[in-house]
C-alpha positions as CSV (number, residue, x, y, z in Angstrom):
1,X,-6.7,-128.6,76.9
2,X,-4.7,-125.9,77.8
3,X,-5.6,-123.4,80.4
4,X,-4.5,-120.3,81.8
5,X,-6.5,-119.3,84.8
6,X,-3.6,-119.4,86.7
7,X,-1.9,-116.7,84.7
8,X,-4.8,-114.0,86.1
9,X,-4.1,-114.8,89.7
10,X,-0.3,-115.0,88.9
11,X,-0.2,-111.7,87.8
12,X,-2.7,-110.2,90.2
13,X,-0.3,-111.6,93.2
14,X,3.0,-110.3,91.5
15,X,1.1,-107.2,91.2
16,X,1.5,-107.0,87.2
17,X,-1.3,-105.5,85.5
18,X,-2.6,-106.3,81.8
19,X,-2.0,-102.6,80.6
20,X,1.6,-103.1,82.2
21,X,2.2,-106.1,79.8
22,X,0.7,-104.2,76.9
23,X,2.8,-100.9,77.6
24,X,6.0,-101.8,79.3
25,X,6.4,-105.4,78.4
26,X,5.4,-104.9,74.7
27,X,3.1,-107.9,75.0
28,X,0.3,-107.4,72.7
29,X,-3.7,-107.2,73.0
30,X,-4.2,-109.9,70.7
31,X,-2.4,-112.3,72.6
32,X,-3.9,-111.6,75.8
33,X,-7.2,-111.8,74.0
34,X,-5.9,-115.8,73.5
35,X,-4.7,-116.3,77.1
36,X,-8.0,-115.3,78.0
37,X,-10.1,-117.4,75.7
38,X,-7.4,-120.0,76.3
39,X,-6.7,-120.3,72.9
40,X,-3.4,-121.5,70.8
41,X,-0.2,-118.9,72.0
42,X,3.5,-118.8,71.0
43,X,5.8,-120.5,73.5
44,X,7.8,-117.2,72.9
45,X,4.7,-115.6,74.6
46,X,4.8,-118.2,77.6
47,X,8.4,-117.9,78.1
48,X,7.9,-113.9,78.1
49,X,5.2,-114.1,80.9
50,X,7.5,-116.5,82.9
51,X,10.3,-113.9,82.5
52,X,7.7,-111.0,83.5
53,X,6.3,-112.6,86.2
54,X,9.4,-114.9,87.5
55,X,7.7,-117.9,87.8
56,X,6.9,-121.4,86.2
57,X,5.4,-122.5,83.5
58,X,2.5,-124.0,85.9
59,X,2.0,-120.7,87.5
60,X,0.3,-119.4,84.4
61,X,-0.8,-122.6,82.8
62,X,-2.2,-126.0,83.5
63,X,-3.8,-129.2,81.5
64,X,-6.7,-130.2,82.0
65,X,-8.1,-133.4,80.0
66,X,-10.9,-132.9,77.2
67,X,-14.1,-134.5,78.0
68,X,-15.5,-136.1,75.0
């Protein structure tokens, strides 16, 4: 599974706030409503945030293997 914890702390530490991706970046509620219930999102969307934020792709996401 897919998770984005990281992304929160990311942004909190670039100092990027969620109403700033909503407003300026154009990114839009519904997908943050996904990050946070670390659901399926667009690469599109992770390559934005890694623009935004100028970082990696493990600064706002990491695996983590399903327990069955």
């Amino acid at each position: 599974m897919i998770i984005f914890d990281r992304l929160w702390d990311t942004m909190k530490n670039k100092g990027v706030s969620q109403y700033a991706l909503i407003h300026t970046y154009k990114i839009s509620e519904s997908q943050l409503t996904r990050l946070r219930r670390n659901e399926i999102v667009k690469t599109e969307i992770l390559n934005k945030l890694c623009t935004i934020l100028d970082c990696g792709i493990e600064d706002i996401c990491e695996f983590k293997k399903d327990i069955d």
